[in-house]
N, C-alpha and C positions, 0 to 999 in steps of 0.2 A: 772387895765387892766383885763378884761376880759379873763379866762381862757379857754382854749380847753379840753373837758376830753380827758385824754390819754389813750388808752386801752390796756393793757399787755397783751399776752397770752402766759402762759409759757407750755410747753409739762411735762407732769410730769416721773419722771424715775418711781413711784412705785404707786399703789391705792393711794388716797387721802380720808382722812374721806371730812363729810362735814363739821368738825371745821376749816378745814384749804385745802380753795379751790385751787385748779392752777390759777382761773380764778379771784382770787381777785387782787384789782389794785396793782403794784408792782411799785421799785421804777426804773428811767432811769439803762442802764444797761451801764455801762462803759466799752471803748474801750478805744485800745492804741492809738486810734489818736485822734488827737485835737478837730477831729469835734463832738466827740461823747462827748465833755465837752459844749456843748451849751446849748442850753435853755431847760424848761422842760416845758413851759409853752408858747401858740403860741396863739395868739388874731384873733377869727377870724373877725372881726372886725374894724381890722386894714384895709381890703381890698387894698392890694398894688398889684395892676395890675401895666402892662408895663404902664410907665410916661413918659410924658417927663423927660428930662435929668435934674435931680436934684442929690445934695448930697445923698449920702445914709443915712438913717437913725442911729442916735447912737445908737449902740448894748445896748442887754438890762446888767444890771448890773449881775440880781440874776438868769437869767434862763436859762434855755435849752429847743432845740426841741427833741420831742421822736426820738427814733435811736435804730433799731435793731441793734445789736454787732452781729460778725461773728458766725454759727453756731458753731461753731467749739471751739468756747471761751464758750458758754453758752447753753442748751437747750432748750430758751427762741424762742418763734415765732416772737411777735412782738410790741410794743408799735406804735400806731396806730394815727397819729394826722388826723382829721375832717377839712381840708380844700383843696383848688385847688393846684394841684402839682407846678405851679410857683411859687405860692405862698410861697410856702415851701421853693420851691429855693432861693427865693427872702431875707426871712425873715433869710434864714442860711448863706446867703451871708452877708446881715447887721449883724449881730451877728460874725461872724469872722470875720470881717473888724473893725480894732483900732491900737492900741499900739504893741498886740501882735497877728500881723495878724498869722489867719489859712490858714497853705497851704496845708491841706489835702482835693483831689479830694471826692466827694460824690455821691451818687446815691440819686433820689428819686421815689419810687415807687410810681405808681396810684393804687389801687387793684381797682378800680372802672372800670380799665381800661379794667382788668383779663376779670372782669364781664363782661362786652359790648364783648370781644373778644368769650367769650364762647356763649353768646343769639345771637353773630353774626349766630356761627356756627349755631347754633341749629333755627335759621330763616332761613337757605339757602335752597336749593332745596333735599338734603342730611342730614339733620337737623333732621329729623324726626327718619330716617332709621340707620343712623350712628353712634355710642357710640365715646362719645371721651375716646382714653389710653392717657393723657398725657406726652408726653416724659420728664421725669423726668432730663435726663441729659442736655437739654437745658437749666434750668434754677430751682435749687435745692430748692432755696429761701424754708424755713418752712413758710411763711407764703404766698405764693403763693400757695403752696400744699395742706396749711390747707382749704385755702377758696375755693380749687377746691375740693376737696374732701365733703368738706359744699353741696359744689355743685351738687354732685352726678355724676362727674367725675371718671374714673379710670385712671389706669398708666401705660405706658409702663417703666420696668424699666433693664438696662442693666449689673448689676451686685448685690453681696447680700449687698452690703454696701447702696447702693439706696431703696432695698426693704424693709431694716431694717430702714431704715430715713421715707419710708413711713406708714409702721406699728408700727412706735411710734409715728405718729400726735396724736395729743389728739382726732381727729376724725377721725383717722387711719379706712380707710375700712379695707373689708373682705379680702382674700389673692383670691377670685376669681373675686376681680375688679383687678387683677393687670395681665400682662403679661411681663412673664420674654424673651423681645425681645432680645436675643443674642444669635446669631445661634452658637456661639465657645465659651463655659464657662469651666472654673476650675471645675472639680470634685465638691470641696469643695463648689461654689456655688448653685450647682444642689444643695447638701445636705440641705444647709441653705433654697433654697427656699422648699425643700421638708417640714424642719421641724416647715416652719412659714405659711404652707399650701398655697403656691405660687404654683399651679401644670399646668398651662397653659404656653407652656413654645417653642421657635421655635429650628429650626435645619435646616442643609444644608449639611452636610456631614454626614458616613458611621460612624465615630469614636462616632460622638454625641451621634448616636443612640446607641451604646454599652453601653457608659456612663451612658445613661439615665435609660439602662435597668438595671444597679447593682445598681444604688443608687436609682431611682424615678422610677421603673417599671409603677406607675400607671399615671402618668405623661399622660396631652391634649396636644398633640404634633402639631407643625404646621408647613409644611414643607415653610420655604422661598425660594422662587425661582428668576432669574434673571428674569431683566425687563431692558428695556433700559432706562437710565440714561442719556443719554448725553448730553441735555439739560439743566442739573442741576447744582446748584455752587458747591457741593461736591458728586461727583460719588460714591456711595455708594459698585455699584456693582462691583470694583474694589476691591472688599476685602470679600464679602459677597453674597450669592444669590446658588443656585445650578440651572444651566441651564437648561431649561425645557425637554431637551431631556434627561439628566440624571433626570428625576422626578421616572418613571416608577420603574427604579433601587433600588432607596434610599426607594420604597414602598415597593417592593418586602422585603427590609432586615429588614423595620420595621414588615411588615407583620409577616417575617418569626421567629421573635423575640417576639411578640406578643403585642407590640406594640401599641397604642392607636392615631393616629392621625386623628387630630379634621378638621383640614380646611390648608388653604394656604394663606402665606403671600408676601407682597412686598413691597418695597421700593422706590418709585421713583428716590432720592436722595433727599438732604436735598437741598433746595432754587429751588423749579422746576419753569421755565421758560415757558413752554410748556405742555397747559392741557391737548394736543394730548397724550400725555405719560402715563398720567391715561389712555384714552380710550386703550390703548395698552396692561398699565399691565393687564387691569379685563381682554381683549379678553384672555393673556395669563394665567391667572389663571382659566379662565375656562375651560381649554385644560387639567390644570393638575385636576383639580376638576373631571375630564373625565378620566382622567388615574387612579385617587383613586378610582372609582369608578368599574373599572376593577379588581385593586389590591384587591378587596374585601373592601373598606372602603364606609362610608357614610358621606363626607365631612357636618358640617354644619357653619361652619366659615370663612369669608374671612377679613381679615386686611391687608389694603389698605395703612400702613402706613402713613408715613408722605411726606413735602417737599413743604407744602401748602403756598401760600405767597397772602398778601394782594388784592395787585394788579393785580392779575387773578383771586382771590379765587372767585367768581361771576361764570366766563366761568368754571374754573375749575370743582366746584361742578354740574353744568349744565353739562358739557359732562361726571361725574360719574352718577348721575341721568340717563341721556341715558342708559349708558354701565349698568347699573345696571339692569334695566328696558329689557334690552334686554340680557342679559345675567343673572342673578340673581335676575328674578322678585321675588317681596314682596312674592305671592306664593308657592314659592321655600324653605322656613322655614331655608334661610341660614342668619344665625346672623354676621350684617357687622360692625366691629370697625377702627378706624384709632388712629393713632400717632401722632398728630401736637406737634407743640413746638413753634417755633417763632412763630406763627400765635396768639395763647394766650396771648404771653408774652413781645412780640420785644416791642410794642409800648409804653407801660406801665412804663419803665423804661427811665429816664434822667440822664444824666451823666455830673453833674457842675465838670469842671478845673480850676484850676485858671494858669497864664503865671509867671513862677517862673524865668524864665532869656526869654532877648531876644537880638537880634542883626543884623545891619546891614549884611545883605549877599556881601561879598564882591566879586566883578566882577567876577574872579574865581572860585572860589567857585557855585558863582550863575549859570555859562557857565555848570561848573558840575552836579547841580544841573537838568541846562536843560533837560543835555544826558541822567540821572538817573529816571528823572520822566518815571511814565507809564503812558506814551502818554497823561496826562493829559491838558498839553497845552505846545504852542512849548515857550512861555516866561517862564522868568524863576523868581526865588522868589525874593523881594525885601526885606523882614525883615525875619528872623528866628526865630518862638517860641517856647520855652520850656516850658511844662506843665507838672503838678503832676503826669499822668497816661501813660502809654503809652500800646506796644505793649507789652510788658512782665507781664504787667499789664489786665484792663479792656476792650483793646483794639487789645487782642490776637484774636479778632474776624478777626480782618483783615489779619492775618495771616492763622489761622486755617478755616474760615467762608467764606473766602472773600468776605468779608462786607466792600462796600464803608460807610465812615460816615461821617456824613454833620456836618457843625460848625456854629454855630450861637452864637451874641456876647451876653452875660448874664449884662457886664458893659464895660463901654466904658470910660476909664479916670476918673476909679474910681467911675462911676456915672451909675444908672438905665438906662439898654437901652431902647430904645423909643419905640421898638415894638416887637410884639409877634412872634415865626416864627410858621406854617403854621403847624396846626395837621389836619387829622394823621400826623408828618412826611414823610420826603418824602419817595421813595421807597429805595431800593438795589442798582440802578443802578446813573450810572453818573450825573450831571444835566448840563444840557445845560447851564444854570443862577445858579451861589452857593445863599445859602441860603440870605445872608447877603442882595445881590441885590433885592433878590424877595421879600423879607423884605421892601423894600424904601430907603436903604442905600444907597446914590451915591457916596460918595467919598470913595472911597475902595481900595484896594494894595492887589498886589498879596503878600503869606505868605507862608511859608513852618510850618508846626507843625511839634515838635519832642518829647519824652516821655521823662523821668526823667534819665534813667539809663544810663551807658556808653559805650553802643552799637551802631552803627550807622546803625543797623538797624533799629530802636525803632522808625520811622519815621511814624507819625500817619496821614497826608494829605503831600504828593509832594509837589503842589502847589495850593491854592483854595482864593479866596477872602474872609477879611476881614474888616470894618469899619475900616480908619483911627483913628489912636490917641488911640489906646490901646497899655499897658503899663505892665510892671511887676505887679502885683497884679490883671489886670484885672481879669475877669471870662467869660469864651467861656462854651456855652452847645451843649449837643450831644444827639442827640433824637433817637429813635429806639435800646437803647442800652440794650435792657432784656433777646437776646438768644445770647449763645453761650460766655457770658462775663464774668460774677461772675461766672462760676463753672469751668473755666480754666485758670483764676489768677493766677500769680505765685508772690512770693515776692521776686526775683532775686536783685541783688545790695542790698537788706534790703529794699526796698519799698514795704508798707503795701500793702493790698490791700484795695480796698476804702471799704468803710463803704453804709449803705443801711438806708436813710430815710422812713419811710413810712407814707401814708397817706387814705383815704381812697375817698378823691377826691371833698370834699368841700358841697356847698349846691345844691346838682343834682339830679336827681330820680335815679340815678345808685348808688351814694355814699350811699342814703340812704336806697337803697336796701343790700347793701354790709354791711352797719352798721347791719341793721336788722337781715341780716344772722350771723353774729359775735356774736349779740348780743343775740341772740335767742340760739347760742349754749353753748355760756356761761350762759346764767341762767339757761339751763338743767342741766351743769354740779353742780349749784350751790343748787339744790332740794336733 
């Protein structure tokens, strides 16, 4: 068989001579879960697209797929497989499937995917003029950070534990591609980011500014102010923001203090709906950009935050273009960055489950089940499944994010499903038709899904169709699952959290671009 090179990139804690690189090949790195005992060795070759409905293939005897381990276990980035993300899924599905089935849930990451989501942005109308800060806390992954950073990306980062996981990438930027976004920090992290030369840093209240003045006097201050939000799936401004009519004030104290502030920033909220709401915030930051300008300052920064979502991001950047254009022409010399997160990362990442128990819904139960769903439909479930991840899990998005997430069947009675479901993924919102149908599936039952632990809130879809004739060991996948997932995992009851395949997305002019770039910063570091 035909092997795949696997590509390792470990972060190193200290110099390295060049007798002994970070970048030379290393061996799989072992987790506590089962999945990370699989192959090390993936054929691309094999080409196992969606099939018809055939046995799975027998796993291989001697090998395993590459598998980053938790960062947390190791300060390894990533062991890197070279082919199409199903593919991955496919072939870690056959390989856990035998004697001693695997029933640990997994992730498989695209990085090709990263890629495409960043040359999105930087083609849109905004693209030229915009710096992306990636929000770090949507999605922590070392080897998303490394290849954005490759990229000549920055970061928005919310605390010093994030700043310090960014300035130990092995291509860790400078501390003034970063912005320390959090307008209410710990003392103690001012300091840190003072003493790792993080000095761009925001604010909203009277107290910050004291702060900033005993520990980080010379601190690029950026006042965040409110914007209306209400449009968005997590109201930001409910917790953060200083109202524009209080702007005038909080200049006057920084003035009076002496102070250094750079520009203003906003938030939309995080999942914005409505691209009305950009043109809203910039009119209102150029109100306060007008009040600094009284206070004695010379604004030359505006950061537009984040909150950007696929399926407006076209109109969206279109009506910042406007507002920008009319309110902060290119002439103006004001330097404009943003924040995204999901927009980068959601679609990049797949989330295989497998059904570890399941059960007739009994009459009652199901009548219950009815009153309890959110209006998802007035029938109620006909089989109940249990799967390896739930909400305390991978799927704290639906709690935390309010992220709908779609299911789509990975096997079906143990056997290859017949067809692919539908990339991008679909969006955030409901679907009139579940995935399964839009697929070609006709014969389908409604399902309830529920997560492994024993909560009964742990409840991952109400009610959503299914393909008949899946069974305990099947496998269901989940698309769109990169923000807001892996970095607020919990292992509650003793359930791991799932583990992270990577790949770099097969034989595409994106994967091989992505290779390139990997590849190109590990032979620098190997001279």
């Amino acid at each position: 068989m035909t092997s795949t090179t696997i590509r390792t990139y470990m972060a190193p804690a200290a110099p390295v001579s060049t007798q002994q690189s970070p970048w030379a090949e290393q061996q799989p790195l072992q987790s506590r879960s089962t999945v990370s005992n699989l192959v090390k060795t993936l054929d691309p070759a094999a080409q196992i697209p969606y099939i018809p409905e055939v046995a799975l293939p027998t796993p291989p005897t001697t090998a395993t797929p590459s598998i980053i381990s938790n960062s947390e276990e190791h300060p390894a980035l990533a062991p890197v497989a070279d082919i199409p993300v199903h593919q991955l899924v496919q072939q870690t599905i056959a390989a856990s499937t035998g004697v001693d089935i695997d029933e640990s849930a997994f992730f498989a990451a695209d990085l090709s995917a990263v890629y495409q989501a960043v040359q999105m942005w930087r083609a849109s109308p905004i693209g030229p003029r915009v710096e992306i800060f990636y929000a770090v806390k949507c999605n922590p992954s070392p080897a998303v950070l490394h290849l954005l950073s490759l990229m000549g990306t920055s970061f928005d980062c919310a605390s010093s534990s994030e700043i310090n996981q960014v300035l130990s990438l092995p291509s860790a930027p400078s501390g003034d591609r970063i912005i320390f976004a959090n307008p209410c920090k710990p003392a103690s992290f001012i300091r840190t980011a003072a003493q790792r030369g993080v000095s761009m840093m925001t604010f909203d209240n009277v107290d910050e500014l004291y702060k900033v003045k005993r520990i980080c006097p010379n601190a690029k201050l950026v006042l965040r102010m409110l914007t209306d939000d209400s449009k968005s799936l997590c109201r930001l401004g409910l917790k953060f923001g200083a109202p524009v009519d209080s702007c005038p004030g909080l200049l006057k104290v920084a003035r009076q203090l002496g102070l250094n502030v750079v520009g203003v920033s906003f938030h939309v909220g995080s999942g914005c709906k409505d691209p009305m709401q950009f043109a809203d915030a910039v009119w209102r930051a150029r109100k306060v950009f007008d009040m600094g300008k009284e206070a004695g300052y010379d604004f030359d920064l505006l950061d537009i935050g984040g909150g950007f979502e696929r399926e407006t991001f076209a109109e969206m950047t279109q009506v910042l273009k406007d507002s920008f254009d009319l309110y902060f022409p290119e002439d103006s010399g004001v330097r404009i960055i943003a924040e995204p997160g999901r927009f980068l990362v959601s679609s990049a990442f797949t989330l295989a489950t497998s059904i570890i128990a399941s059960r007739r819904a009994p009459k009652a139960e199901a009548s219950q089940q009815a009153q309890a769903a959110t209006q998802e439909d007035t029938k109620s479930a006909d089989v109940m499944y249990y799967i390896n991840d739930g909400v305390y899990g991978s799927f704290n998005c639906i709690m935390f994010d309010h992220q709908i997430v779609h299911p789509h069947p990975l096997t079906i009675s143990h056997k290859l499903a017949t067809a692919a479901p539908p990339y991008p993924p679909p969006p955030n919102v409901q679907l009139e038709v579940d995935l399964p149908v839009q697929m070609g599936y006709k014969d389908v039952e409604k399902v309830s899904v529920w997560g492994p632990t024993c909560d009964s809130i742990d409840c991952v879809r109400q009610l959503v169709d299914l393909p008949k004739g899946m069974d305990v060991g099947d496998w269901i996948g989940w698309g769109e699952m990169g923000a807001y997932t892996l970095c607020a995992a919990s292992t509650f009851n003793g359930f791991d959290r799932s583990p992270v395949l990577w790949t770099t997305g097969g034989d595409t002019e994106d994967a091989r671009v992505v290779r390139a770039i990997l590849d190109s910063f590990a032979a620098t570091c190997l001279r």
